[in-house]
Phi, psi and omega in degrees: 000318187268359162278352175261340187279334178283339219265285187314336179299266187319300204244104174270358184263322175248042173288321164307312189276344166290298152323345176265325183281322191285338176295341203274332185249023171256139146266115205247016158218152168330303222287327183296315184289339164282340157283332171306317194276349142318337190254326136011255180303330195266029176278339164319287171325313185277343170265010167257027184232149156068199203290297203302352173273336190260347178285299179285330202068013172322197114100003198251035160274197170295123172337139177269129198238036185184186177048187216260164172224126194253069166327147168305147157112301185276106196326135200265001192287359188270325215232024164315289205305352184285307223286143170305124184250093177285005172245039173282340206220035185261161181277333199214109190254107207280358191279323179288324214251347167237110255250200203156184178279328174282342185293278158340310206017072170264341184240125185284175182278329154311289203288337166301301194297311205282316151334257191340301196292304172320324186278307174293347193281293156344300183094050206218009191322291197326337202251313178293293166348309188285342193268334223254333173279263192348277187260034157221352188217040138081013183069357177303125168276351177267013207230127160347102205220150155256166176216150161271153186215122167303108181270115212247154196197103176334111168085358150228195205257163174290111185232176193250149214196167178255159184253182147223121182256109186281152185230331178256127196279020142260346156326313169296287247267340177276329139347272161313316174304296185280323183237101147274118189239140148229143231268166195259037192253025170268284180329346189256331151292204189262022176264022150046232155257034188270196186273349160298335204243334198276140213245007176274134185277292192325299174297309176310315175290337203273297193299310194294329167304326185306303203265015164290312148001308195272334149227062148337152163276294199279337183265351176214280202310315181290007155268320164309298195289351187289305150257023210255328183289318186304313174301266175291317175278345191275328182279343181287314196294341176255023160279324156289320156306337116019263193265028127241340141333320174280329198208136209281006188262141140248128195285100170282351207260329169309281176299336183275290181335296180291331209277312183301317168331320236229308201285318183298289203310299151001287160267314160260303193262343165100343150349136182290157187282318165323291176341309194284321193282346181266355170223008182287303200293329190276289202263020165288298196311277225316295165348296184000300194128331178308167191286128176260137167302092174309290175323298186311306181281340160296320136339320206264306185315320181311291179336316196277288200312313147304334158284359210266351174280340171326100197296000186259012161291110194254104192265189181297326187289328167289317176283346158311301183274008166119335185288167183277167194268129182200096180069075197283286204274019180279310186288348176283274198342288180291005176244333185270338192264141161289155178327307171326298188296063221270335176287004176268320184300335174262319180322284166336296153341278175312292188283338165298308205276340197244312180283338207272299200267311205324266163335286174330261171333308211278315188311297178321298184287351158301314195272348171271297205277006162279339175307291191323270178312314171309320178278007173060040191252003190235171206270183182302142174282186226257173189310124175062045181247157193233000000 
């Protein structure tokens, strides 16, 4: 929302039709947000189908030997009562012992998961989180809580089981030390087993040793930026200069994204530039919020996976033995995962290719429109804007 309200700022002549647009990818009602999260739960399903499971080895996990199957499209709030209820059948039910919304009971346990589910379709967990301390923990911000959730997991149906959201910092900070866990709602998307997803500590220690490697400051990345300032930014400034001779507004938020985009595939991963330049823009879009090009992006990853064999690819350890440094992290990827191993390899993929630029652009474009107001070179932000 705030790279299309800044957008809307810089072209006050299209603010309507941008805004019209930015409505089209927020989901702002319940029934929308609940289909997002339908589409959720069926992704598990949608990555064991059709060619791309025999092209990849997606789908090839353990059968499912239980639960409800939630097609895209379809609300899933019908079939709460279907879903297997994994804490009926805890030895130690942490819901009794800690407080929430279930503790209380002003609430059934469905209509909590049915919140919730609504709130995450929204991306707004943080706003729920904030209600459920106010009025279950006594207004504390520090204080621990549970909520029930549907918990999703490679190769099984989904059931609804309780999160614990910790709050209080020496809980967090003793937490991480001792019980590092990571929780599986990752792992049933195309973040796969990679290393953000993967809910095995070993196998998580095993990928972070790898890919630390691809960013040495000094053994990779200060080799990457040499070339990436000589190059690529030098080609950026007459590309902007460019795209304003035609048209004197540039849509910047635009242009940062792709530009950050185009330095990762580029540089850590090593990709041809044509190549970068015939997908950079379809897999921002797919990304956006708009309904995403699913196929496309599973594809692009393949892709990504396949060029990552490119023998002129070089990591520090190979330019170490003389060779030049070329796509570091593609050479990591593909020399430390076995083939075999394709969901840490698309998992990887994905989260380097979608987080690696995502972050990067909107910071860049926050920090051109805090430049802006400051220098007093920018118009008033727009009514009820901070």
């Amino acid at each position: 929302q705030a790279r299309e309200l800044s957008c809307c700022k810089a072209m006050p002549g299209r603010a309507e039709d941008r805004v019209q647009r930015l409505a089209s990818h927020v989901t702002a009602a319940p029934v929308a947000a609940s289909e997002a999260g339908a589409h959720a739960l069926a992704t598990l399903e949608e990555l064991s189908k059709g060619p791309f499971k025999r092209r990849t080895g997606f789908g090839q996990q353990p059968r499912r030997t239980r639960g409800v199957k939630i097609a895209p499209g379809v609300n899933p709030l019908e079939f709460l009562d279907q879903m297997e209820d994994a804490t009926l059948s805890l030895d130690y039910d942490v819901a009794q012992h800690l407080p929430g919304p279930l503790k209380t009971g002003e609430k059934g346990k469905f209509e909590i998961v049915a919140e919730y589910l609504v709130a995450n379709g929204r991306g707004s967990q943080h706003t729920y989180w904030k209600h459920v301390q106010k009025h279950h923990c006594g207004g504390d911000p520090s204080a621990n809580f549970v909520i029930p959730i549907i918990s999703m997991a490679p190769g099984q149906a989904p059931v609804i089981t309780h999160q614990v959201i910790l709050a209080h910092p020496e809980d967090c900070e003793r937490i991480a030390r001792e019980h590092v866990k990571k929780q599986p709602n990752f792992s049933a998307t195309l973040l796969g087993q990679g290393v953000i997803s993967t809910t095995d500590n070993d196998h998580w220690r095993q990928q972070r040793n790898s890919l630390v490697s691809a960013f040495h400051p000094m053994a990779s990345l200060k080799q990457i930026f040499a070339t990436s300032v000589a190059t690529r930014a030098e080609k950026c400034v007459h590309k902007l200069k460019g795209q304003i001779q035609e048209d004197s507004v540039v849509d910047m938020s635009d242009f940062l994204l792709h530009e950050a985009l185009a330095q990762l595939m580029l540089g850590m991963l090593g990709v041809p530039e044509e190549f970068m330049e015939h997908t950079n823009k379809r897999f921002r879009n797919a990304l956006a919020g708009a309904p995403a090009d699913s196929k496309f992006v599973r594809g692009l990853l393949e892709t990504l996976i396949k060029l990552s064999g490119d023998p002129a690819h070089a990591a520090p350890e190979d330019a170490a033995e003389g060779r030049p440094l070329h796509g570091p992290l593609s050479r990591v990827i593909h020399t430390t995962t076995p083939d075999e191993d394709s969901l840490t390899k698309l998992g990887n993929a994905f989260i380097f290719a979608f987080a690696g630029h995502d972050t990067t652009g909107h910071t860049m474009t926050w920090l051109l429109y805090e430049l802006a107001k400051k220098s007093g070179n920018s118009d008033p932000p727009p009514a009820g804007g901070g």
